[in-house]
N, C-alpha and C positions, 0 to 999 in steps of 0.2 A: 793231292790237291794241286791243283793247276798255278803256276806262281809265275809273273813275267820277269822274264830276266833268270841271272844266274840265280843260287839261294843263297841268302847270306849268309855267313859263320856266323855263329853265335856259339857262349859256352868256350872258348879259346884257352887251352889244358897251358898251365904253370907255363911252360916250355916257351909260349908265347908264338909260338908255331903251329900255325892252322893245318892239319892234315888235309892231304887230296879227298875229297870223296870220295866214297865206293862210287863203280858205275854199276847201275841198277836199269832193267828194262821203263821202258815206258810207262808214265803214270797210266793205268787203264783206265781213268775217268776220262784221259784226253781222247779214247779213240773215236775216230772217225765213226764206227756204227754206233747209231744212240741205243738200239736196244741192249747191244753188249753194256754199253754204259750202265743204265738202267739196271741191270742183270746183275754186275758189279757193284752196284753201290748197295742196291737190295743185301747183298752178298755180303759185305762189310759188315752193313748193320747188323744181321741174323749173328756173326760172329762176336762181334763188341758187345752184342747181349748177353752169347753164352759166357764169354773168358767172364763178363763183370760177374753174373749172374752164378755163375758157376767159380769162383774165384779159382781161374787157370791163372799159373803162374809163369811169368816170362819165360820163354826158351833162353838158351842160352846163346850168347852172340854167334854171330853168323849161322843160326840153324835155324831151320824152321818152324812153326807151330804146328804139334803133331796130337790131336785129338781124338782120343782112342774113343770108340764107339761100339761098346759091350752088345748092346742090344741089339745089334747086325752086325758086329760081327769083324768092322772095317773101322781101320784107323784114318781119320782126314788129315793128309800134310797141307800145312798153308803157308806159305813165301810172306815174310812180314816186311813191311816196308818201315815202319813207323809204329814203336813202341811208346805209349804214352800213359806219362801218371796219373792222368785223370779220367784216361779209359777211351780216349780220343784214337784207336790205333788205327794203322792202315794198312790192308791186308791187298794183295796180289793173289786171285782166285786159285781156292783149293781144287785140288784133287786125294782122288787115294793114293794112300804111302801107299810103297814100295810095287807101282806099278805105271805105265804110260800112258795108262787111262787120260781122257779128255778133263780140261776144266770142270768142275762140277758146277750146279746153275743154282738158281736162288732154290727153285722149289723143293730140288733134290736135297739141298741142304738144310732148307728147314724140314722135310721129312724124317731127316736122319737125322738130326737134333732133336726133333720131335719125339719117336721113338725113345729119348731118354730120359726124357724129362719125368722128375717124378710126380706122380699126382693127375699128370694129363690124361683127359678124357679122349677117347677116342675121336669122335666127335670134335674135338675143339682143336685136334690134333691134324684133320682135316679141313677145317676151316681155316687153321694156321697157313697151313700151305696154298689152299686157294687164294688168298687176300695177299699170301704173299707175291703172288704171281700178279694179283692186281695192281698192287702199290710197284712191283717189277715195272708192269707195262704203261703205267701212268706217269714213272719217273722220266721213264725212256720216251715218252710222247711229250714231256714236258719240257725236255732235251731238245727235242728236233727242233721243237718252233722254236725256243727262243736261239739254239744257232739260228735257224732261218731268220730269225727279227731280233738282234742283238739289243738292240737301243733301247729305252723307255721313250713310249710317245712326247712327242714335243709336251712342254708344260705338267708333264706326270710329278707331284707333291713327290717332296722325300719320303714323307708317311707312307705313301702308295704303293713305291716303287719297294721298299725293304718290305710288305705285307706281300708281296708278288714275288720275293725273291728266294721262296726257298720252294728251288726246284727238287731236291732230295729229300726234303723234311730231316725228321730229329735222325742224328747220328748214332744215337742209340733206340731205335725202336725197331721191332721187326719189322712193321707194315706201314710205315710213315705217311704214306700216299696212299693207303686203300679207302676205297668210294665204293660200297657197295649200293649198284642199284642205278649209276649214275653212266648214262652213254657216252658214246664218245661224241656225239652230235650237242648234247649238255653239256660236259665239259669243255666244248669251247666256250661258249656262254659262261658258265656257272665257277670255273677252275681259276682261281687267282694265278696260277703258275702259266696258265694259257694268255694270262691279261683279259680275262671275261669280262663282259658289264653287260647288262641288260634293266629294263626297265620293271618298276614292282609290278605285284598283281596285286589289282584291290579290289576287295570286300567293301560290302553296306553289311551292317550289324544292326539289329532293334536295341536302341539303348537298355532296353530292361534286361538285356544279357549281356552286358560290359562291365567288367571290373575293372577298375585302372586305379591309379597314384601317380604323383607326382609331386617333387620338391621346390619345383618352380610357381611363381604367381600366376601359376593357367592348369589346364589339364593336360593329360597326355594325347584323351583326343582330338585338345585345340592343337597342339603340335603337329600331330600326324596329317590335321586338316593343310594346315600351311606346308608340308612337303607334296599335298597332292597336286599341286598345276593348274587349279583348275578345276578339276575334278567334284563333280555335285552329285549327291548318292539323294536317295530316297527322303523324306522328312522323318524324323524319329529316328533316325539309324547314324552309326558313326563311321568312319571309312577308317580301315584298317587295312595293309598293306602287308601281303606275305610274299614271302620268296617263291618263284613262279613252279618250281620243284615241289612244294610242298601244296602251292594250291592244284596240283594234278592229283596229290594224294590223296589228299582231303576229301572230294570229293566220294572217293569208296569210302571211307569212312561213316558206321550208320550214323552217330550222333551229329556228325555234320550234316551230312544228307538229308537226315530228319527236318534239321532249322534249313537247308534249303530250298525244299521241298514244299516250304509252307512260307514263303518268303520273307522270314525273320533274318535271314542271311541272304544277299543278294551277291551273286560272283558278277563283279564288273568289269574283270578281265585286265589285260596288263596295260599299263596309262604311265606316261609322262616319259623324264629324261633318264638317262640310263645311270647308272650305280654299280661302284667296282667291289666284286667280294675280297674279304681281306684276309688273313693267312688262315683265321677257323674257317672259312669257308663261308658261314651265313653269318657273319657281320658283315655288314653293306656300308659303303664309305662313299659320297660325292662330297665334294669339292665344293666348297665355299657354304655348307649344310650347316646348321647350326647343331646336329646333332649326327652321330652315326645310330645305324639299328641291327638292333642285336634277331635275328630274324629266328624262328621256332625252324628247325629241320630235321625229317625223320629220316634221312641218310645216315649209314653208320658210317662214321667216320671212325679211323682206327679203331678206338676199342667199342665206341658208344653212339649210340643214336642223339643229335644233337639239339634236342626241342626243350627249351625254355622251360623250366622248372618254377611251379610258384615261389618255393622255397628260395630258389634263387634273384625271381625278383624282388621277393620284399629282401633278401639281403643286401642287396645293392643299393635302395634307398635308405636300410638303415643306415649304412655306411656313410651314405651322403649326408642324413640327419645330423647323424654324429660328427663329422665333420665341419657343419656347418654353426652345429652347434657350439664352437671353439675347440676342436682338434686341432683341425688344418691350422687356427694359430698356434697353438704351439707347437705343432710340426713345423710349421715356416721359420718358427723364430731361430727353432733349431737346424733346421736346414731347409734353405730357403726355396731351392731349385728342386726339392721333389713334392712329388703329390700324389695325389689317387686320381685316376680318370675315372670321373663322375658317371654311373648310371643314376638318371633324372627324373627318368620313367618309367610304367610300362602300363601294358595294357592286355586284357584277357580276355577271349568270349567264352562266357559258359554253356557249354553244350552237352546236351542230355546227355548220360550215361545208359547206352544203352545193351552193352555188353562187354563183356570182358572184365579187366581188372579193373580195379576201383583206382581210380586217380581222378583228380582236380585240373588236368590237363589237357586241352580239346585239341593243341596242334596249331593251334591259331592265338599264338601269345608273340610279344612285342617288346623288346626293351631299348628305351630311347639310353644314349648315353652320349656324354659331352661331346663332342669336336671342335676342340679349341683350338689347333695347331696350324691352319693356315698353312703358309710356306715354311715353319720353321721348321731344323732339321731334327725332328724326333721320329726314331724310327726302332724297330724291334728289334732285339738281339738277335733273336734266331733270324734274323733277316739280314743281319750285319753281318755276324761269321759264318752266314751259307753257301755252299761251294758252288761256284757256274763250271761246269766241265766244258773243256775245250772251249771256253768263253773269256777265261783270263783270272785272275785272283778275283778274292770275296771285295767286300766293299770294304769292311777290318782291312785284309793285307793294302789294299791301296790308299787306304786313312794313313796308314802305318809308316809307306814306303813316302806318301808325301810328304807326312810332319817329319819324318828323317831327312828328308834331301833342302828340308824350309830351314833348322833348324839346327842342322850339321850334324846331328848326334847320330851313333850309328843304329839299325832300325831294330836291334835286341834293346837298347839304353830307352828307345822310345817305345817301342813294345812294355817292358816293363812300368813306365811312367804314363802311359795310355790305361794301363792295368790300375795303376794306384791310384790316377783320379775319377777312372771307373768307381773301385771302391766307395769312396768317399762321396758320389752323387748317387750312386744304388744304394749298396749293399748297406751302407750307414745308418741311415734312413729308413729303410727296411728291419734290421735290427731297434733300431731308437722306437719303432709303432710297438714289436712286442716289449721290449722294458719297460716304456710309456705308458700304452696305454693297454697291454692283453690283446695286441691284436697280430695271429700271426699270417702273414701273407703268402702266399700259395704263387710265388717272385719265380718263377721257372724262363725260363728264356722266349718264350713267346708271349708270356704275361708281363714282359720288363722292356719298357722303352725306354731309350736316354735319348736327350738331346746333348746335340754338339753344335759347339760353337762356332764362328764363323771360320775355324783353321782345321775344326774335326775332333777338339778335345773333345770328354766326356762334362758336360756344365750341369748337367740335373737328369730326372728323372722322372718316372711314372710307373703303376703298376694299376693293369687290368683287370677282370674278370672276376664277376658275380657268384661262381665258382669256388673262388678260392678265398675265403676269407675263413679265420679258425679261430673265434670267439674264446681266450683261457677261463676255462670254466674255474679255477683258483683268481680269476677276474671279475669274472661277470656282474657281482654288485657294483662295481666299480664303474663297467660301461653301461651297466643300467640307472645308472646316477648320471650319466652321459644323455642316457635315452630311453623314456621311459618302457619295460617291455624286452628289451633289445637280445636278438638271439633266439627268444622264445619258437614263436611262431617262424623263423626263418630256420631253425634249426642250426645254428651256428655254434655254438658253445660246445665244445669237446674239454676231452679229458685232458687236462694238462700234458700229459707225456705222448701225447697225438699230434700235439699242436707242435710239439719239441721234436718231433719224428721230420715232420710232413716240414718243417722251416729250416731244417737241418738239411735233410734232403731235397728242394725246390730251389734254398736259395744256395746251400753249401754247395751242393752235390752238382745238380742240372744245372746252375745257371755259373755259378764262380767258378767249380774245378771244369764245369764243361766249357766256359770262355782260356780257362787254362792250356786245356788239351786242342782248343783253336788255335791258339797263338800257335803252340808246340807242333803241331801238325802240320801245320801250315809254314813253317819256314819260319818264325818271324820270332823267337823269341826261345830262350829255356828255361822249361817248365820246372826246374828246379829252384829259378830266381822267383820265377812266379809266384809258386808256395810260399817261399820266403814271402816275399810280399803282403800273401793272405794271410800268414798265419801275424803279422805285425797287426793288420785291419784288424783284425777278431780279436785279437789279446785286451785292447780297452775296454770290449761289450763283454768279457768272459763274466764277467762278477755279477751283471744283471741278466745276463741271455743266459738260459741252457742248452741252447743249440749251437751259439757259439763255444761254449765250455765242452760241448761233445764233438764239435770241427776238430779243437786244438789237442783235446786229450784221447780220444775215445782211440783205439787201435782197429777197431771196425764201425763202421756208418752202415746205419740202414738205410737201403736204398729202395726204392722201388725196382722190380724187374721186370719191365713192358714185356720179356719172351712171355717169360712165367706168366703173366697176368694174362696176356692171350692165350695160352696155350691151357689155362685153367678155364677160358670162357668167359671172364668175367667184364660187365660191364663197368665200365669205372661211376657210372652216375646212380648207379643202383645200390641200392644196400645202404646200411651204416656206414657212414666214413671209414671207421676206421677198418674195414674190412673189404672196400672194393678193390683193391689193388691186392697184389701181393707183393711184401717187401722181403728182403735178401739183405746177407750182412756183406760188406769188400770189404779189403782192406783201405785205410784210411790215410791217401796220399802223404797230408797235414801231419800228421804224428810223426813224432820226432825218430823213432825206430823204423819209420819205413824204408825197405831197402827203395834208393833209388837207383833207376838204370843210368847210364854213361850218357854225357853230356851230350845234347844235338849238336849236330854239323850241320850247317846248312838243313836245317829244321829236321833231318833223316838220324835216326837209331837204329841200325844192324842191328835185327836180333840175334 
């Protein structure tokens, strides 16, 4: 990771004497070629999947990760730069032991990782590698431009700028960047990490084929009418606005084609001011909107094609119901500064079915959801601790390095105290929804906003997505005394020890130990203070959470593993819950038996 300036000590052994650093070659995210970059960071990730995925255990100091590879035959040495408890490491590109061979590249490495994995279909074992190469060449194009355009345009929202700000994506997924389908003439347009906006494309619909809801005193197609400009459709018809990607699909499409063909659907093409996509890609954000839209797209994005699911919008407005109904006060009363970012909306056309699988789904679905944030600064985790290569530190390291230089404290004392009132405006709150009320939240680091206050603390929070809500079916009379129905028809309600899996691992795992392994990675903190830290947060919720009581005690956490999961084929939006992913046991940082490795130096662990 790119840090300006020297790295600080942190972690300072009894002695009271800071050791010299090792010298270690150049970070390779900084080099000058963006595709090497791209190639490398691809490369990282593919590896942090196997070590977690595969629970590889530390080399021993100063030697390097050597992964033996039965199934061809050849062992990978990999140069470590950074060893980390919460699986955050940083790897210096492989090659084969005991030979001069060149660096090895992403694809080559996911095929030979591929080759081991048990259970992988041949087939998906190849698509692994392809998409790796894509997410390769999109990280490395996402590289270029913004060295070429460092800055956020004048007046760019904080919300905007951390939604645009992860040029690598997840540190842990193999394909974080793959866009299948999507050009490089659309991804300018269409790519948050390019800084795209473009204008909707709008639909006229015959009312007698409009489904919608809404929680507000209007409908959702009086909303949609007030974001058109102007815009006047047919009499009898509703205007609906798709992402311009999806209305080129559409149109092959028979069931759509059929209603256009007989002008029950009329394509009015693309109209008005332009709208920034935001880190999913087809949520659409402008500026002073009273609402963002959650827009239907049949692009796979990493694992899953990303088109609005019914189930998922009637979950979003239960949520809201519920909420309105007197959650959010009692959630306020208990902690003031978090909330749920409201879906308020949506809207459906239904169109014939006229081949293929059975689904409720046309492609042409909508979901309005709040934008309340104006200027204030709330903005995504995963947008906060994402890495700018050759660009300078994340937005974390330099929150970090200013409240240290404001406040005299050194930037490990602030690190850690940026850490604990994180806690306490997320994770708290987060925990308080499942004690409270059976609701467990699906808090991963692209689903968790905070706001900071006007110095950069952590002051409150927010969690997203219609997605991820996990109804405790040892609840559910409970929330259905909330609302009447609720869960039913949206499909919400899981087994209790799903709900205990998926909050364990979303909030434990992806979003707290993997803000862990930021700090630790990045220079700014040791990750052994940190744990400390979480493992004090959790110990209050242990007696009513069971995900906290499996953080602090369990010796292995199940985790999702994004290789595995890709490499089995699987879509994450398909299926039963509990079975579209595939989860993996690690070892469990938190636990008091866990061997920890030697303290960071200026944020580096020799392995």
């Amino acid at each position: 990771m790119t840090t300006a300036g020297p790295a600080v000590p942190v972690g300072v052994p009894a002695s009271g004497r800071v050791p010299e650093p090792r010298p270690r070659p150049a970070d390779p995210l900084d080099d000058p070629d963006a595709d090497r970059v791209g190639d490398t960071a691809t490369t990282e990730a593919l590896l942090r999947c196997w070590v977690r995925e595969r629970a590889v255990p530390r080399p021993a100091p100063g030697t390097p990760l050597r992964l033996a590879l039965p199934a061809t035959g050849v062992t990978l040495e990999v140069p470590v730069r950074y060893w980390s408890h919460a699986g955050w490491h940083r790897f210096d590109p492989p090659h084969l032991a005991d030979t001069t061979g060149p660096e090895l590249d992403a694809v080559t490495v996911a095929a030979l990782l591929g080759r081991e994995a048990p259970g992988a279909a041949g087939a998906a074992r190849i698509d692994t590698a392809a998409r790796v190469a894509d997410s390769a060449r999109r990280a490395a194009d996402h590289i270029r431009h913004r060295r070429a355009h460092p800055d956020d345009p004048p007046g760019t929202p904080p919300f905007l700028a951390a939604e645009q700000a992860l040029l690598l994506g997840h540190p842990l997924h193999p394909t974080p960047k793959s866009r299948d389908g999507l050009t490089a003439a659309e991804a300018a347009a269409y790519a948050p990490e390019l800084r795209g906006n473009f204008p909707l494309h709008w639909f006229a619909v015959h009312h007698d084929l409009v489904t919608q809801d809404c929680t507000r005193d209007t409908t959702a197609a009086a909303l949609l009418a007030e974001l058109s400009d102007g815009l006047v459709g047919p009499t009898d018809h509703v205007l609906l606005p798709a992402h311009p990607w999806q209305a080129r699909d559409l149109a092959q499409r028979p069931g759509i084609r059929a209603l256009l063909d007989v002008a029950l659907l009329r394509d009015l093409g693309p109209f008005g001011p332009a709208w920034h996509p935001t880190s999913s890609v087809r949520t659409v954000y402008r500026a002073g909107a009273p609402v963002m839209l959650k827009l239907s797209l049949g692009l796979r994005i990493t694992n899953s094609r990303r088109e609005n699911l019914r189930k998922e919008q009637l979950r979003g407005l239960e949520v809201d119901r519920m909420m309105r109904a007197g959650l959010a006060a009692e959630l306020h009363a208990a902690h003031p500064g978090f909330d749920i970012l409201r879906d308020i909306g949506w809207l459906a056309v239904d169109a014939p079915r006229t081949s293929g699988p059975e689904r409720a789904e046309s492609g042409l679905e909508i979901v309005l959801r709040d934008n309340p944030f104006g200027d204030r600064d709330v903005v995504c985790v995963a947008g906060l601790v994402a890495e700018r290569p050759g660009l300078g530190p994340s937005r974390l390291a330099t929150l970090v390095h200013a409240l240290a230089a404001r406040t005299g404290q050194t930037v490990a004392d602030t690190a850690e105290e940026w850490f604990a009132r994180y806690l306490a405006a997320v994770a708290d709150p987060v925990l308080w929804l499942d004690a409270h009320a059976g609701i467990a939240l699906e808090a991963h680091q692209q689903n968790t906003l905070v706001e900071l206050d006007a110095d950069g603390w952590p002051a409150g929070g927010r969690y997203r997505d219609n997605q991820g809500y996990y109804f405790r079916a040892s609840r559910a009379d409970d929330l259905r005394r909330r609302l009447l129905g609720a869960g039913t028809a949206s499909d919400t309600v899981v087994d209790d020890h799903v709900a205990d899996e998926r909050l364990a691992y979303y909030l434990g795992v992806n979003n707290l130990l993997g803000l862990v392994g930021a700090f630790g990675a990045q220079g700014l903190a040791d990750e052994a203070a940190l744990l400390s830290r979480l493992r004090s947060a959790l110990e209050p919720h242990a007696a009513a959470v069971p995900a906290a009581r499996t953080l602090l005690a369990a010796e292995l956490l199940r985790c999702k593993g994004n290789l595995m999961t890709r490499l089995h084929g699987l879509d994450e939006l398909v299926g039963p819950v509990a079975a579209q992913s595939v989860y993996v046991d690690i070892p469990n940082p938190l636990h008091p038996n866990h061997h920890e490795p030697q303290r960071a130096t200026g944020g580096a662990v020799p392995a």
